[in-house]
N, C-alpha and C positions, 0 to 999 in steps of 0.2 A: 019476292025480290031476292037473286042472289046474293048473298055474303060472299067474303074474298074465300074466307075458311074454306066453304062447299067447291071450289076451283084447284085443278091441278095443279101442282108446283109447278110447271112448263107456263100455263096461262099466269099463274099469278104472278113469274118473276117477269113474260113480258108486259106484264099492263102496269107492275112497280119501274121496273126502268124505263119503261116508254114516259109513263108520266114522270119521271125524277129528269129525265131527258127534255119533256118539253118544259117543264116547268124550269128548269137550269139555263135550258138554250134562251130563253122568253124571258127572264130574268133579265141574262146576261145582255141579250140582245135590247131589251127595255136599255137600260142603264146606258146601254155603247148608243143608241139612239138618242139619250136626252143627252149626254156628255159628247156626243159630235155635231147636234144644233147648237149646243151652246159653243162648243169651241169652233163652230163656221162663225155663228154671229159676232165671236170674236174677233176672230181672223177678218174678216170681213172689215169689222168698224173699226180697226187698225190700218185697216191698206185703203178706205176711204180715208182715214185722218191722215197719214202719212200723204195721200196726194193730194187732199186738201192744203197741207203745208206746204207740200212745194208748190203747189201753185200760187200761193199766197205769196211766197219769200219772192218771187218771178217779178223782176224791177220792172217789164213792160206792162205787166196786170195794176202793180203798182201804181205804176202814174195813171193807167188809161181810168181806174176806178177813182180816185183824184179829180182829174178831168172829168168825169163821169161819163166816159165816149163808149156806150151803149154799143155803138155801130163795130167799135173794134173788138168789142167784149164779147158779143152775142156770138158770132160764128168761131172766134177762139176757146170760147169755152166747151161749143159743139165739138169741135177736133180734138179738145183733151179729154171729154170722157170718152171719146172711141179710141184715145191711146190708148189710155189706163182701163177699158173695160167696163169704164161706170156707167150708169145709168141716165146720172146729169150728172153735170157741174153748173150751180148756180150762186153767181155772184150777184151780191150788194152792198149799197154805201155802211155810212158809219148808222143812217138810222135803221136800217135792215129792209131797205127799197134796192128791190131786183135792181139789177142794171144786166145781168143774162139770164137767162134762161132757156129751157130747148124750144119754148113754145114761147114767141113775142107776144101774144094776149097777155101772159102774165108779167112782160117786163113794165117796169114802175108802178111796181104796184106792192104793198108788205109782204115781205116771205112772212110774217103771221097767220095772214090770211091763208095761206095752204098747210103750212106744218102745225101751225097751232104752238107755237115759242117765240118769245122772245127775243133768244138770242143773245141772253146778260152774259152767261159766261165769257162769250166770244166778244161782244162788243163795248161791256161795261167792262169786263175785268181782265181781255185782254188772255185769256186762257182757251186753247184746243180743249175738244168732248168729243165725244159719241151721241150718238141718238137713234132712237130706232122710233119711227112713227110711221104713220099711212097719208100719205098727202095727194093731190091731182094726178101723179104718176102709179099710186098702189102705195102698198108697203116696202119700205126699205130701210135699210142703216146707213145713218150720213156721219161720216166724220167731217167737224163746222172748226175752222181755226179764220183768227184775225189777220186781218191783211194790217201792219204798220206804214207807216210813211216813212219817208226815205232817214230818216232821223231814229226812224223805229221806236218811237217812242210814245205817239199816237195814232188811235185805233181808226182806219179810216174806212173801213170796208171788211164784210166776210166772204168767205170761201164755203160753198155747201156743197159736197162732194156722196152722192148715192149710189148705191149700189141695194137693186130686187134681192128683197128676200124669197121669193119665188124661186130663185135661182138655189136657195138654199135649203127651199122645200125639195123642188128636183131632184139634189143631190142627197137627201134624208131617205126620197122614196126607192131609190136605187139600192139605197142600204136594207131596205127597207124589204127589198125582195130577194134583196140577195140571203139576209136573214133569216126567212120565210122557206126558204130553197134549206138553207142550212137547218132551220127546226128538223125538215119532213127525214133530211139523211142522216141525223142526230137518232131519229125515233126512229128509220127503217134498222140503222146500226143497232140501238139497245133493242131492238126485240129478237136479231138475232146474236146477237151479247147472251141475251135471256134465254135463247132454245140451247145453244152451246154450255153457258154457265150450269143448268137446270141439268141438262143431260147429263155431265159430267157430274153434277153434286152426285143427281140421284145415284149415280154409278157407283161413287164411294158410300154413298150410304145404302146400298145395297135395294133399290129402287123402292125405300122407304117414303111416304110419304111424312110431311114435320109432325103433324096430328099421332101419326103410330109410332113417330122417336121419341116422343111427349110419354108414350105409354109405357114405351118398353122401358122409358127412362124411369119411369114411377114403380115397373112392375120391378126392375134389377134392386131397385134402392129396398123397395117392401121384403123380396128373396132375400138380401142381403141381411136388414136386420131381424131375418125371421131364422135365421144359421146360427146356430149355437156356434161353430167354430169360427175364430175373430180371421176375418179378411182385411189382406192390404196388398194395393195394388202399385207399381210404381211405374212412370212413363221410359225413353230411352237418355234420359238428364236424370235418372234417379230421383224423382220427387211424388211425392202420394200424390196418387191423382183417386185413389178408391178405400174408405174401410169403414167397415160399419161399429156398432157401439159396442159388439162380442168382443172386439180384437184392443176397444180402450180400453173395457173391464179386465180381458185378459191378461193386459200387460201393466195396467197398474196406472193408464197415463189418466192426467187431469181430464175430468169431462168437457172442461172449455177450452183447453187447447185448440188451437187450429189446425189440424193437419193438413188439410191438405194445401198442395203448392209446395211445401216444405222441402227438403232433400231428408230423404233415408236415415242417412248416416248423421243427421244431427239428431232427429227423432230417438232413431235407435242404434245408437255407435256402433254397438256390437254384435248388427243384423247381419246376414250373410248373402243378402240379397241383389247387390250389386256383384259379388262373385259370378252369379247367375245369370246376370245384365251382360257381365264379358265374356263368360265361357259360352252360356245356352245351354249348360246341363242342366238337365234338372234333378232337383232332391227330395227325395220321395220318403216318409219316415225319420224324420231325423229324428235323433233326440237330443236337445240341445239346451240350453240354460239362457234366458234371456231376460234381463231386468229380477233378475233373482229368484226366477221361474223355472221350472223343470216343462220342456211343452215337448211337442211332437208335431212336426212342422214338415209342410211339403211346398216346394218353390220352383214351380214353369212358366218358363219363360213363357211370355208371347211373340208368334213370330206373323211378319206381314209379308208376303214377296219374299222369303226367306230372309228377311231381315227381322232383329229381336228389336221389338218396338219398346218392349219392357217385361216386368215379371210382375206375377202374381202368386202372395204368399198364404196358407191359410193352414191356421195351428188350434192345439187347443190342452190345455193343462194335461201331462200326463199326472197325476195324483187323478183326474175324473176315469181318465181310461182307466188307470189302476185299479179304481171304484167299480169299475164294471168288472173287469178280468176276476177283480176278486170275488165279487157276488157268479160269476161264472163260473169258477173254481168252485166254490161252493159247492155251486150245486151239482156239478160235474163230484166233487167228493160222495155229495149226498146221494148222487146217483149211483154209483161205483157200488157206496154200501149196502146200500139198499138193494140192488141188483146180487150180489156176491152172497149177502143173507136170505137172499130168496131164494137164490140157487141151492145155497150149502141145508138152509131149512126144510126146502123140499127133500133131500136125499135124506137127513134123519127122520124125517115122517115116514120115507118109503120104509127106510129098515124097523121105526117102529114098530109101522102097521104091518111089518111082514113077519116082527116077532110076537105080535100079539094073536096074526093069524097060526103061528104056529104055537100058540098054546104057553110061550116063553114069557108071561108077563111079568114075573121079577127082576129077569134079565131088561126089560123095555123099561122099569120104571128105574132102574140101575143108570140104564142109558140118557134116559129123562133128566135123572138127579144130577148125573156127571155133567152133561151139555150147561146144563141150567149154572150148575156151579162154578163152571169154566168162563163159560163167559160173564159172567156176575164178577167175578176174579180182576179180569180184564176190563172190563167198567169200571169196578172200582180204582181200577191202579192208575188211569186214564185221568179220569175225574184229580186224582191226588198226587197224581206226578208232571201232568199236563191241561192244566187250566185253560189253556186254550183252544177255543171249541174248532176250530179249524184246522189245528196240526191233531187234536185230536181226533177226529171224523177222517182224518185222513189215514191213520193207523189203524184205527177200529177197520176200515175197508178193506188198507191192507192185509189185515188181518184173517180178515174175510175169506178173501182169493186168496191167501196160503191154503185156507181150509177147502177152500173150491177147488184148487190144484191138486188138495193131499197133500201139502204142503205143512209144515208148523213155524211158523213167525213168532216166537220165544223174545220178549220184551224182558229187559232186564228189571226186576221189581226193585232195585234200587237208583232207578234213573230217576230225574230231577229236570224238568225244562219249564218253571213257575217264571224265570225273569227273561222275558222276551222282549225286550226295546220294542218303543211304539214305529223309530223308525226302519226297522224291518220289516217290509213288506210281506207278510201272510202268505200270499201267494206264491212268490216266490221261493219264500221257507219250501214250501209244500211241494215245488215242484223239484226243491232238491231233491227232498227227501224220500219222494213217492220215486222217483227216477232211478236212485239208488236202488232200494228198498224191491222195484221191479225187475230192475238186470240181476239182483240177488236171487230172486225166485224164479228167475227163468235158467240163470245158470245151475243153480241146484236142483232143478226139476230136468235139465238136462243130463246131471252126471248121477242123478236117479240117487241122489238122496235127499232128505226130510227138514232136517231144520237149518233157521236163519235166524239169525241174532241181532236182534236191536239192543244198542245200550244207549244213552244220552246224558248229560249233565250240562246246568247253567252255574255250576260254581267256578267263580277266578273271573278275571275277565273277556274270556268266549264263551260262546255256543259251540258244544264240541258230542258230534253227533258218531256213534259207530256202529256201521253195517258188516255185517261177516257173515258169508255165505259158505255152503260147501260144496263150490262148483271145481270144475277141472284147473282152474288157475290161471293166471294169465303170465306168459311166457316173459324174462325180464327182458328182451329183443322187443318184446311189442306193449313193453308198458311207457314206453316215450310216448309213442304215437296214438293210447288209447281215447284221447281227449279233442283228437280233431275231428272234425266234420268228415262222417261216413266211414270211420274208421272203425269195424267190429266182426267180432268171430263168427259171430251168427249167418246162417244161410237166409239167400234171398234179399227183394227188395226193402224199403221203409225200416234200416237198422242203422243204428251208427251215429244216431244224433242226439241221446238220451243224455251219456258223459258229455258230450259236448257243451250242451245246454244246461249242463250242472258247472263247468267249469266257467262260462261267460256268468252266469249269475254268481256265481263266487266273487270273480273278480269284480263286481259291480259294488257287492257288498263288502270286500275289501276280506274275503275272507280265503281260505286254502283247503285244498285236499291231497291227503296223501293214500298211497296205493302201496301194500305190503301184504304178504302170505300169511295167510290165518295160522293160528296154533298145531291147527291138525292135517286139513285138507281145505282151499278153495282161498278165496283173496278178501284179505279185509280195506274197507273203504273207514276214511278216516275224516270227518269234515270240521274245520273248525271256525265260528264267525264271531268275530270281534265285539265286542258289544256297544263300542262307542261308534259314532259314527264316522264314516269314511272322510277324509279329505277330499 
């Protein structure tokens, strides 16, 4: 047996509105059936009573039922229900003995004997009624009223005034078809209601069937809270309609909160995500502060028919990127060193082995003890002036590629950088410094000479760091413009961006650099970083 589920969206909305259609029409149609027989049989035994009374009030009916003149009654009451329509009109005395009828067999004889009544109301007490019974004629409804004497004060006779309920069957079955006519154009109407409706859904729902939006609906919500970066989605009224548990953790809200339905901006006042709802830009990277969060945040709109229906935001603590960058740094240092000591260690092996081939072993072991001691010198000074294994590995590399270049990177032994704030980012430190530290020994390997001077000190309150190279100098016409983006002496593409990316992270850290002519020959770089933290 087929289930609805196993049927097309097409077939299953005409077979719901076809039945909601006939069951609605059949309904309605039931009810307008029993509430228009009963208000016929109403109508009906109102307009037999009403001509039961007037004929009763009729002073010639009056006396002839008095007189009990059968002869004048019988053919007058035939004429009055072909006025009025009725079926009979039968008159009798005060005991309920015909004195008309349509059929003379039954005159003087009980209207009991056909209707099965009485006749109290109308004879004993003098009061009009209704009735509906089946008597000699079929069934019908008689409106029965008292005929009074000319005094009107005593009951001398009734009036029984009929009218076919047949007639009102008739008029039920007409409805009755015409109703039946109305189900079938009710149910031809909703099944193409239903191909139209259906067609159109599917259209918007991209001729998905409900069964596969069920899925994709369970597969989005599963993707969603399997994203480490917290998503929120808002419609074109600005209210969440999307976000999973990354994006409450991220920003700190109550777990039972309800968001969605909400508006934005009561959630998160100080979102910028309705900016994006009116422009349609979108923002790619931001880095932005929100609920006393540092994140990184990217915000596109969606658009339908080139209309923006709403935006969707999705962020995530910049401290975890930083987390990474730095363990990247890392190892980008550790790589650098390692690479530069591998280089530089290969070329004293070759000259070793090439003074040992020539017979010069005191000179190789001269060379041996020297190398060994130099850099032992330099580790030690490292270890005792810079506790920090990350700006340290950065120098030791540095150090390195001086010696790879032919270069000498001369650390000042009375530098000092032990009190480094935990909120200075490492990374960053390192990429001042390695930035500097590299334009120094590219400029002084340009103007073909040897040493570069690091000094450093964490006493007072900065970090105040100094590179002095002995490059050709920088001209005071171009030391304005040394710090913007692409701005640099050097030949070729991929230059120019080095100082620039020293002076954005400066100003981040709240800290300054100054540019002035070395002692002798080449330009000294000057950095100093505050040690409390920035506003």
């Amino acid at each position: 047996m087929l289930s609805l589920r196993s049927l097309k969206l097409k077939t299953r909305m005409m077979l719901i509105l076809g039945m909601m259609a006939i069951l609605q029409t059949g309904f309605i149609g039931f009810f307008a059936l029993v509430y228009l027989s009963q208000s016929l049989d109403e109508q009906i035994g109102l307009r037999a009573l009403h001509v039961a009374k007037t004929i009763a009030a009729m002073p010639d009916v009056v006396e002839a039922v008095e007189s009990r003149d059968s002869e004048w009654l019988q053919p007058i009451s035939i004429d009055l229900a072909s006025v009025n329509d009725a079926r009979f009109v039968v008159i009798g005395d005060r005991n309920g003995i015909r004195l008309a009828h349509p059929s003379w067999k039954r005159v003087g004889k009980p209207m009991y004997d056909d209707e099965g009544d009485y006749n109290e109301p109308a004879l004993v007490y003098g009061k009009p009624y209704i009735q509906k019974a089946t008597g000699s004629l079929g069934a019908s409804v008689r409106g029965k009223a008292p005929i009074f004497d000319s005094s009107n004060e005593n009951v001398v006779g009734i009036i029984s005034v009929g009218f076919m309920l047949s007639s009102v069957e008739d008029t039920i079955n007409r409805y009755r078809d015409t109703l039946y006519l109305v189900i079938l154009l009710s149910l031809g109407l909703s099944v193409l209601t239903g191909l139209w409706f259906a067609s159109h859904f599917k259209k918007a729902i991209f001729g998905l069937e409900p069964e596969q939006i069920g899925r994709l609906f369970q597969e989005q919500n599963a993707t969603l809270e399997s994203i480490r970066e917290g998503i929120i989605a808002v419609n074109g009224q600005g209210n969440i309609t999307t976000f999973n548990r990354a994006a409450v953790d991220t920003l700190g809200l109550d777990a039972n909160t309800k968001l969605t339905g909400r508006p934005i901006e009561e959630v998160l006042p100080d979102s910028r995500l309705m900016d994006v709802l009116r422009t349609g830009e979108p923002q790619i990277d931001k880095d932005v502060w929100l609920q006393d969060r540092n994140l990184i945040v990217n915000r596109l709109p969606l658009l339908q028919n080139g209309q923006i229906t709403g935006v969707v935001s999705s962020f995530r603590r910049k401290d975890e990127l930083d987390a990474i960058s730095k363990k990247l740094s890392q190892i980008e240092q550790y790589a650098d060193t390692l690479r530069s000591q591998s280089h530089e260690y290969s070329n004293k092996l070759h000259t070793i082995a090439g003074l040992i081939q020539l017979g010069a072993t005191d000179e190789a072991l001269a060379l041996i003890g020297q190398e060994s001691q130099s850099h032992q010198a330099l580790i030690q000074l490292l270890v005792e002036a810079v506790p920090d294994p990350i700006l340290a590995g950065c120098m030791l590399g540095k150090y390195n590629r001086a010696k790879e270049l032919g270069l000498n990177l001369d650390i000042d032994p009375e530098s000092s950088m032990k009190e480094i704030p935990d909120h200075i980012p490492r990374e960053e430190l390192v990429s001042i410094i390695g930035n500097l530290i590299d334009n120094a020994l590219e400029a002084t390997l340009t103007n073909r000479k040897f040493d570069v001077r690091l000094s450093m000190t964490d006493l007072g309150n900065d970090l105040i760091f100094e590179i002095e190279d002995e490059g050709a100098g920088i001209a005071e016409k171009d030391q304005e413009n040394i710090f913007r983006k692409g701005v640099t002496s050097k030949k070729g593409e991929g230059h120019g961006f080095g100082l620039h990316l020293v002076e954005k992270l400066l100003q981040k850290l709240g800290g300054t650099i100054l540019l002035e002519p070395a002692d002798t020959v080449g330009s000294r770089f000057t950095v100093y970083i505050p040690k409390a933290r920035p506003e």
